[in-house]
N, C-alpha and C positions, 0 to 999 in steps of 0.2 A: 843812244837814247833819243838824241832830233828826230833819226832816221826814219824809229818807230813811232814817234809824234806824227810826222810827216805822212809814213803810209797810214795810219790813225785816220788822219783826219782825209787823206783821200777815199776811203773805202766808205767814211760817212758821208762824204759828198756824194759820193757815189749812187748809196743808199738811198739818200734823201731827195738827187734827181730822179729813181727809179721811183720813188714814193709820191710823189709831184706828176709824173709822167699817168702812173697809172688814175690818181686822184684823177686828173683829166679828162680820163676815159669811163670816170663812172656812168653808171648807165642812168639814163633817164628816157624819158616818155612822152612826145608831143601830145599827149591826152593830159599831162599834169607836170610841167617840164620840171619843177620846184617841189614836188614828193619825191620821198625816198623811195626809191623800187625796189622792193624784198622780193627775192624770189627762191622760194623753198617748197617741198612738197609738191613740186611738178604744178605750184602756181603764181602767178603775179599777182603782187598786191601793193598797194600805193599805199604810203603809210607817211604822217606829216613832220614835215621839215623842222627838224628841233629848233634850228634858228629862229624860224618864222614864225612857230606856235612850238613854245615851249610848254605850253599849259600853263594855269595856274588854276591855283581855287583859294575857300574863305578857310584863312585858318581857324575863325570863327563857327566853324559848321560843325554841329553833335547829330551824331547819329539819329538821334532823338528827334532831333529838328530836318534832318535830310529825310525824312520815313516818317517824317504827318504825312495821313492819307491825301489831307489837301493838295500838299506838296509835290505829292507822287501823281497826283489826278490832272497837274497843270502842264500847260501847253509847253514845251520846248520853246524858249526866247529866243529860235532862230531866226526866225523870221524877224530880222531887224533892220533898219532903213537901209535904202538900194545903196545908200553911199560907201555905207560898210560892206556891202556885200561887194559891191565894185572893190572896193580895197584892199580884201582879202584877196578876190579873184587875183586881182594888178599884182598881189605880193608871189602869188604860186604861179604866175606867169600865164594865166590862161585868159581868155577873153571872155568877160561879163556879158550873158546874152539871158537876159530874165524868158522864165518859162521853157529853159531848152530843155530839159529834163534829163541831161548832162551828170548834173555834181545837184552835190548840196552844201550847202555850208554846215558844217557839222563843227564840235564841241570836240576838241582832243578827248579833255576828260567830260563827259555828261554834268550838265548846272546841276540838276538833282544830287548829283552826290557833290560835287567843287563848288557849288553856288558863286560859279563866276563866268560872267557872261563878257569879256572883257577882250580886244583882237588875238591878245596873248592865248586866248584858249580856243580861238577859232583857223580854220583851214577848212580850203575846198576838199571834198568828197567823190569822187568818182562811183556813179551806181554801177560802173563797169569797168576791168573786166571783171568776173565775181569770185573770188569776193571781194566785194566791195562795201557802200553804205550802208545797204539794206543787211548784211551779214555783222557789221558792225553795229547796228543798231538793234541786234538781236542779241548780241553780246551787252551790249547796254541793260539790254533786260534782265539778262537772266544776272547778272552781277547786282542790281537792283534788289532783286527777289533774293536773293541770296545773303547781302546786305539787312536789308529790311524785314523780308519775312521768317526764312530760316537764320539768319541771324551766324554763319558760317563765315561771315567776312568783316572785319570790322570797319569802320566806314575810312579808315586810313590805307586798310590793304585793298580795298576797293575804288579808294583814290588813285594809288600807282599800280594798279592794273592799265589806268588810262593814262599815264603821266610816262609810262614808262617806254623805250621806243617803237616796240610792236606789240601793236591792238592783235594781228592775225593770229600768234603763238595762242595767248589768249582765247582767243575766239575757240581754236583747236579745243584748249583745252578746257575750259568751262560749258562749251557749246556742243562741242561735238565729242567730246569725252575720251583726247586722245591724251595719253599720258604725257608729265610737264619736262 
C-alpha cells in the first residue's frame, strides 16, 4: 500500500512539474505582453486578462434603463483621465504613449449594457492584429441592437457575452453568423 502512495504521489509531481513547465511557456505578445492570445481559426486575437479585468457591471441596471435612447446616444466614458489610462496601460504591461493609435482602452463588457466604468472592467485594446478593437466594437453593437431593439437577448445574456473569456467566439457568432 506505501509503495503505491509513493509512485501516487511521484507521477503527480511529475505531472504538476510538466503543468508548471508548460504554463511557462504560454504564449504572449510584445504588442500586449498581459492579454491572453487566443488563437483559433487561422487567427490571433488578444483578449483581456481575467486577472487584470475581470469585468464588472451594476447589478442595479434594467434593461429598461440600459436601452433609453439617451443612454444608447451617449459617448463611451472612455475617455477618462491620462492617469487611468496610464494604469491600465502599466497593468497590461505596454507603454503609455497618448495619440499613438496603438490600443484603446476599451470596457471588457460595454458601460451601456454593465453601467460600470470602474479599472475592474477596463484593459488595453489592440486595433491590431485584426481582429481586434474596431471588430469588437462592432460586436458591441450589434449585441446592443439585439438587446434593446429586437429584444433576442436579455440584458443578462448580453452581459456575459462580455464577461465571459472570449469576446472573438462571440464576435463569430453574432457578427459574422458562424455557428456557436
Amino acid at each position: 500500500m506505501t509503495r503505491r502512495i509513493l509512485v501516487a504521489t511521484l507521477i503527480w509531481t511529475a505531472l504538476i512539474w510538466v503543468a508548471v513547465a508548460f504554463a511557462a511557456e504560454a504564449p504572449s505578445d510584445p504588442r500586449c505582453p498581459r492579454c491572453v492570445v487566443y488563437r483559433a481559426h487561422g487567427q490571433t486575437v488578444f483578449l483581456p486578462n481575467d486577472t487584470l479585468t475581470p469585468g464588472a457591471f451594476d447589478p442595479t441596471l434594467t434593461r429598461e434603463a440600459a436601452c433609453k435612447p439617451e443612454r444608447l446616444r451617449q459617448e463611451d466614458r472612455r475617455n477618462g483621465p491620462a492617469a487611468r489610462k496610464r494604469a491600465v496601460y502599466a497593468a497590461y504591461g505596454v507603454k503609455y504613449v497618448p495619440g499613438s493609435g496603438r490600443y484603446e482602452v476599451d470596457h471588457r463588457c460595454p458601460v451601456k449594457l454593465c453601467g460600470d466604468n470602474s479599472e475592474r472592467n477596463l484593459w488595453i485594446q489592440p486595433y491590431t492584429p485584426r481582429p481586434g478593437a474596431h471588430e469588437k466594437d462592432r460586436l458591441e453593437v450589434e449585441v446592443i441592437r439585439r438587446t434593446c431593439v429586437s429584444k433576442e437577448l436579455t440584458l443578462a445574456e448580453a452581459q456575459r457575452i462580455f464577461l465571459e473569456p472570449n469576446w472573438y467566439e462571440a464576435y463569430r457568432r453574432y457578427v459574422l453568423g458562424a455557428a456557436p
